[in-house]
C-alpha positions as a printed Julia matrix, in Angstrom:
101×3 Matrix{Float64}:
 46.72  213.74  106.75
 45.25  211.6   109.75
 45.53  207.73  110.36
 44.53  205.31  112.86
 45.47  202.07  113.3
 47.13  199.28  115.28
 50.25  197.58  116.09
 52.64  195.27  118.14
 55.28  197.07  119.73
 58.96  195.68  119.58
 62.14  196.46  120.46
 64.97  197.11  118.35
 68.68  197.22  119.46
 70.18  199.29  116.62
 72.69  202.26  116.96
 69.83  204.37  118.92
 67.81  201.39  121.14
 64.11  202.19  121.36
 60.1   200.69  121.14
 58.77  200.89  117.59
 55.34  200.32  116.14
 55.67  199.38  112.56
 53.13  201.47  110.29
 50.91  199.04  108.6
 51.53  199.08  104.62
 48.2   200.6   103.56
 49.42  203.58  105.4
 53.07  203.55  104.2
 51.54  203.9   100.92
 49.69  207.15  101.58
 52.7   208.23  103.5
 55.1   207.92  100.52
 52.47  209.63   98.32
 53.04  212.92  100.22
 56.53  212.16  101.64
 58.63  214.7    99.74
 56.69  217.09  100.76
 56.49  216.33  104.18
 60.23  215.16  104.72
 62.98  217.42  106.91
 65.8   215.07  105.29
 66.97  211.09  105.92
 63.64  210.29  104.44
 62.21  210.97  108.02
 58.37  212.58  108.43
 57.17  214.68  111.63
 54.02  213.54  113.21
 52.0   214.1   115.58
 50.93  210.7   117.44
 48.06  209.77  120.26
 48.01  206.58  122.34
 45.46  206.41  124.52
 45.47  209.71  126.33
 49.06  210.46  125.85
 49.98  212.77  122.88
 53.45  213.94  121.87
 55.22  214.88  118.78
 58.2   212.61  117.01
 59.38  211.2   113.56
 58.5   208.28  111.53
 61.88  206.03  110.89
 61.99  204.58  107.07
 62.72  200.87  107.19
 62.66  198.36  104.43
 59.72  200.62  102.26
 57.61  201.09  105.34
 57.75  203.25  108.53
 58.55  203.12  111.75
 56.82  204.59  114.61
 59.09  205.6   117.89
 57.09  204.86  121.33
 59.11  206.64  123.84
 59.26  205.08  127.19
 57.2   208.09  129.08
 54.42  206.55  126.97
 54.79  203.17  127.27
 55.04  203.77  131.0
 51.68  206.55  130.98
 49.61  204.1   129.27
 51.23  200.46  130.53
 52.07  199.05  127.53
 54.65  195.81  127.41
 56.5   194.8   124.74
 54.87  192.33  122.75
 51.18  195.09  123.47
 49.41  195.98  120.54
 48.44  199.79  121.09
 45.98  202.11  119.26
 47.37  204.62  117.28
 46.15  208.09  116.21
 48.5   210.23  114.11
 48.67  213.06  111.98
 51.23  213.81  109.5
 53.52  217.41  110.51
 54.29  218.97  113.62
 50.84  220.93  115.1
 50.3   223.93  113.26
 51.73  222.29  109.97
 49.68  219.19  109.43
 49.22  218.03  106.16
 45.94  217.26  105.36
């Protein structure tokens, strides 16, 4: 299952402090369709993610009914995004090799 879309990217402080992208809700709703099947536990989902020309592999974070996309700092840095930058978004549910489609 592919998506594209956009998003601001912000920083939260929690237990684990990182850059998020919050999936927009059209998306979280075709995301919880499939997310039992998809899931490794915690309610967390595998993806696959592009932005720009950097690609890597992490997990979407459920927050408040919706999902949260990690940007990790080698990307932010690769393509020079700020916080506060919306970024494009490409991203494929599962790990490569076990999308779901």
């Amino acid at each position: 299952m592919d998506f594209e879309f956009s998003g601001e990217i912000f920083y939260w402080r929690g237990p684990s402090p990182f850059h998020f992208i919050a999936v927009p809700e059209g998306e979280c709703s075709r995301i919880r369709a499939v997310s039992k099947s998809v899931t490794y536990g915690w309610g967390v989902i595998p993806v696959t993610v592009e932005i720009g020309r950097t690609r890597w592999t992490t997990s979407l974070f459920p927050k408040d009914g919706g999902y949260l996309l990690p940007v990790k700092d080698r990307v932010r840095k690769a393509e020079g995004l700020e916080l506060g930058d919306r970024a494009g978004v490409r991203m494929s549910l599962g790990q490569p090799g076990g999308r779901i489609r």
